[in-house]
N, C-alpha and C positions, 0 to 999 in steps of 0.2 A: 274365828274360822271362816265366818262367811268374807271379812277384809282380804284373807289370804288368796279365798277362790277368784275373787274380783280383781286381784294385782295377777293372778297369773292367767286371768280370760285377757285383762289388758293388754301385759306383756305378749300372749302371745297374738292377740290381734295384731299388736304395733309389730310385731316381728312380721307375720304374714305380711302387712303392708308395707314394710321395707321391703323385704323380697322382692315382689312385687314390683315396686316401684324400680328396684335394680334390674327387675330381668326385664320390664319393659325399655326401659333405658339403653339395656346393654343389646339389645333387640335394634334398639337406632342405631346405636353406633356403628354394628355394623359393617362393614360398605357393601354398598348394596351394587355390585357390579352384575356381570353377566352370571357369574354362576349362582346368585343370588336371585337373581329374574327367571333363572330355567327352572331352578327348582319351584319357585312360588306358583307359576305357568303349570307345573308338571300337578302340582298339587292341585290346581284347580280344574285338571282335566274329570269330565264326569267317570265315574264307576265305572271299573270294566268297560272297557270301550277299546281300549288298544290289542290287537291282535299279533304285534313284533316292539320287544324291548330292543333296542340300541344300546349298548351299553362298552367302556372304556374311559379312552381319555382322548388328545386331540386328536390322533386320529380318525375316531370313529368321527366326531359332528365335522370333521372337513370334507368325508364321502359319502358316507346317508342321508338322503335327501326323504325324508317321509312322503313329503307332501308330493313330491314326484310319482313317488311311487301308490300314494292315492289315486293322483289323474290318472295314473296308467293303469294299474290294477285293483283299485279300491278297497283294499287292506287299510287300518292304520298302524302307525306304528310312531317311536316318539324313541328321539335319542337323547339319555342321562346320561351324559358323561361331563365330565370336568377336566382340564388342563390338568395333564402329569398324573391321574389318576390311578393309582397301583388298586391292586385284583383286594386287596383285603378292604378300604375303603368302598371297592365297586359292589363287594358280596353284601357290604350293609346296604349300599344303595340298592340291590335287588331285592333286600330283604324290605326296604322302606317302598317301594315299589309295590309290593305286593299285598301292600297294607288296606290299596285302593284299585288296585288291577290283577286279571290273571290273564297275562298272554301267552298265544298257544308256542310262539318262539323267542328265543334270547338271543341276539346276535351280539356274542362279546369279541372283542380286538384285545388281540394276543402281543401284541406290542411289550407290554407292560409284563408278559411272564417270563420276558430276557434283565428284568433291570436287578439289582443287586436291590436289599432291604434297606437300607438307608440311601437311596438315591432319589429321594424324592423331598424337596423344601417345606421346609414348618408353614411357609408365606403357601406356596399351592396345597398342601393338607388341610390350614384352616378356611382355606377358598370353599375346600368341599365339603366339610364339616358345619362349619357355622351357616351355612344356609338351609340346614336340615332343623326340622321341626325335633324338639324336644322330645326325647325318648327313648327305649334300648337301644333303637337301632344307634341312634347320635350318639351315647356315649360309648357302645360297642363298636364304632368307628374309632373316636378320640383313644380309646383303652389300646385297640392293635396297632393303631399307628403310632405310639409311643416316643413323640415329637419331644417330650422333655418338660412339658408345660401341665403344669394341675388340670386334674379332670371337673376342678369345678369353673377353670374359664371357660368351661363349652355352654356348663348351665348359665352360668352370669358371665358372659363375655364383658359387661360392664369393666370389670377389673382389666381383661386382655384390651380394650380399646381405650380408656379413660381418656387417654392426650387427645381422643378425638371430642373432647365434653367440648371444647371451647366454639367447634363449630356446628353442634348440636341445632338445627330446629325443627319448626313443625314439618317442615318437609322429610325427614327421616322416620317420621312416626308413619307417615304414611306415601313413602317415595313415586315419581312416576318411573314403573318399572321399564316401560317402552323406550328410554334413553337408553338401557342398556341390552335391549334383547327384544328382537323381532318374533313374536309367537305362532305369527303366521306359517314359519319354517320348521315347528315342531322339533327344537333343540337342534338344526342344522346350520351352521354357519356358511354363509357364501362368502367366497374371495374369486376374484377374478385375473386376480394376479398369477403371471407365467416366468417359472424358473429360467433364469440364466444363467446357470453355473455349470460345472463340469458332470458328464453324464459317467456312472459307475456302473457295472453289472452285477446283478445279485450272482455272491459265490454261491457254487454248489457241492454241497456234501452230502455225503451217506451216514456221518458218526450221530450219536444223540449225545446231547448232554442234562443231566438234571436239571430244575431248577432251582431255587434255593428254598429252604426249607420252609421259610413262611410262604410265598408265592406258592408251593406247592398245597402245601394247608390251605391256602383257602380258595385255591382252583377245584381244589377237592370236596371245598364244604360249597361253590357253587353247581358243580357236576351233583351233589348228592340232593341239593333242594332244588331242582327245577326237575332230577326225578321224582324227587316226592309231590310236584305240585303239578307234576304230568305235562312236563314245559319239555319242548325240545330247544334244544343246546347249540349254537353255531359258533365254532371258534373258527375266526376268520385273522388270517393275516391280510390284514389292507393294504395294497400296493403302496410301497413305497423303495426308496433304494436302501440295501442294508448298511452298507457302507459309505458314510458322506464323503469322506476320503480317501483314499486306495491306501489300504495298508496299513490303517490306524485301527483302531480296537477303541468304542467309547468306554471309559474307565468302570462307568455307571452299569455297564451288562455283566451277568452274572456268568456269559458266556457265549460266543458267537450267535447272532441269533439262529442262523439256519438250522444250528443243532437242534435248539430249543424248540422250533418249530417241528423238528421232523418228532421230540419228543411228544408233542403237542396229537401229532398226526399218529402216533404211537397208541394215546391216551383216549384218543376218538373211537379205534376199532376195539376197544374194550368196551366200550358204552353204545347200548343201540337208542340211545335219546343223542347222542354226540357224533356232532357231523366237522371235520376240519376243513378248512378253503385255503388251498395256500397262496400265496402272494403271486407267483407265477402264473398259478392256475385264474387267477380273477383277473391280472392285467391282460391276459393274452383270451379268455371268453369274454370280458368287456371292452373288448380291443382298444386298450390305456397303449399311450404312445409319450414316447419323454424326449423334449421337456415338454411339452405341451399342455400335457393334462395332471402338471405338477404345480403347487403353491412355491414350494421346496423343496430340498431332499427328502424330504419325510413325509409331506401332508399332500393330498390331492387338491387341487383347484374343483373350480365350478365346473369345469368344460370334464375332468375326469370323473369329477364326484355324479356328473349328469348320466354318463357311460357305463359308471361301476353301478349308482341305483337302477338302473335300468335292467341291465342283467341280474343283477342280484334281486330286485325287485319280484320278474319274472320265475327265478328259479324259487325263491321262496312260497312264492302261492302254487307253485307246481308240488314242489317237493313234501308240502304240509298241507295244501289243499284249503288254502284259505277264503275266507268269505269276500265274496265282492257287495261292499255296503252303500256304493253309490245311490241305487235306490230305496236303502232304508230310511225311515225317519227316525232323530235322533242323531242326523249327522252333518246337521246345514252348515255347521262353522268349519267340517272339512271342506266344502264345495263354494263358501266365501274364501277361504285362505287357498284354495286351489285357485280360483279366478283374479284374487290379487298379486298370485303370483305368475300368472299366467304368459306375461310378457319376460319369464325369466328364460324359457326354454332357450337351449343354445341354434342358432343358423344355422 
């Protein structure tokens, strides 16, 4: 009896330390790119500290400039988004967010409540996914995105990356994050690059149109936890042009965006925690001018993204009455990362 008890403490120590040994492993592999660097930065910001979530996908970190809008009104705020981002991944990220912060506003980009349920790549899901710490929230991301791939390559990614074993070293155990992501910017990416291609007018219509059924699910389970957690709610359309081409339709939307958006605007005056900004309205009160203050058709530049945080910076601490923390203590590493960036402002 007593040989029996000793062969299954062994086995299951040698199992634990297999595990173990795989998910540190599959933990290197890996790649440890930009959305891998945001999240680790996000996670090591201290407790409650931030006062505006950011939150989407590219559009949001090409126009939210946090730390701008530190120097100017001393709020913080910090934007988690990912390339390609759809709303059911983002509601886990708000949920993993919350794990370590209560901010008093959400400001989500509505971009992504125009795109069809399968329009978004396995390669950008596990971008967003495998950078998350071990947990409900990670595998309630991996469950609704329903990419096609076992729920246990999220826990041991070891099996999802293995072809990367051969170029395995110490450096992966412990990467330098700063090659791919500047923390100074608080999950904001600068470009300085100005569009040169054909300039389009956003159509205008009166009709709505649904969105699709999951997108709406889980727009709905973020409208319902940011009541329950006494958060108010900004769905902003970010300037951009709707149309990259005059007359084409991207396959990938579930339906013209401006519908979507007026549905959007719809779904605002039922909720008094939910405010909508629409695209029109924030390029013409941050007086956005094209191309100029374009990356591309889609994303803003530095010079737009400087214009759009600036008003939007302002109207937020108006409208929610936010704290100016300048002279608090507990905040020096906003006021080094303001001064090292300080020669960014535009002429």
């Amino acid at each position: 009896m007593k040989k029996k008890v000793r062969w299954i403490i062994a086995v299951t120590v040698l199992v634990l330390l297999l595990a173990t040994a795989v998910t540190v492993l599959g933990q290197a592999l890996v790649p440890k790119a930009g959305a891998w660097a945001l999240m680790q930065d996000f996670y090591a910001l201290p407790k409650n500290t931030l006062d505006v979530l950011f939150l989407g996908a590219s559009h949001t970190y090409y126009a939210y400039n946090p730390i701008q809008m530190w120097r100017d009104f001393g709020f913080t705020g910090y934007v988690l988004a990912q390339p390609s981002q759809p709303l059911w991944i983002t509601y886990y990220y708000l949920l993993e967010a919350l794990q370590t912060q209560r901010p008093k506003a959400v400001v989500l980009d509505a971009f992504f409540a125009c795109y069809l349920d399968d329009s978004v790549t396995p390669t950008y899901t596990r971008m967003s996914i495998d950078c998350m710490k071990l947990s409900p929230r990670k595998l309630g991301a991996a469950r609704a995105s329903d990419i096609g791939e076992p729920l246990l390559s999220y826990v041991f990614p070891f099996f999802r990356y293995l072809d990367r074993l051969g170029s395995l070293s110490l450096q992966n155990l412990n990467p330098d994050l700063s090659a791919h992501f500047d923390p100074t910017r608080r999950g904001y990416y600068l470009t300085q690059q100005v569009y040169d291609g054909p300039l389009y007018e956003n159509p205008v219509s009166q009709e709505r149109a649904p969105l699709t059924a999951k997108n709406q699910t889980y727009l709905d389970k973020i409208v319902s936890l940011c009541q329950e957690e006494g958060m108010e709610l900004v769905l902003v359309c970010t300037p951009y042009m709707y149309r990259y081409r005059a007359g084409v339709e991207f396959r990938q939307w579930s339906a013209v965006p401006e519908q979507i958006y007026n549905t959007l605007s719809d779904l605002a005056q039922k909720h008094s925690h939910v405010t909508f900004l629409s695209c029109d309205l924030l390029k013409q009160e941050a007086g956005l001018v094209w191309p100029g203050d374009l990356m591309d058709e889609g994303h803003l530049n530095f010079y737009g993204a400087s214009k759009l945080s600036q008003w939007l910076g302002q109207w937020l601490r108006q409208t929610f009455s936010l704290p100016d923390r300048r002279k608090e203590a507990g905040f020096e590493q906003w006021h080094e990362y303001a001064e090292l960036t300080e020669a960014e402002k535009p002429s």
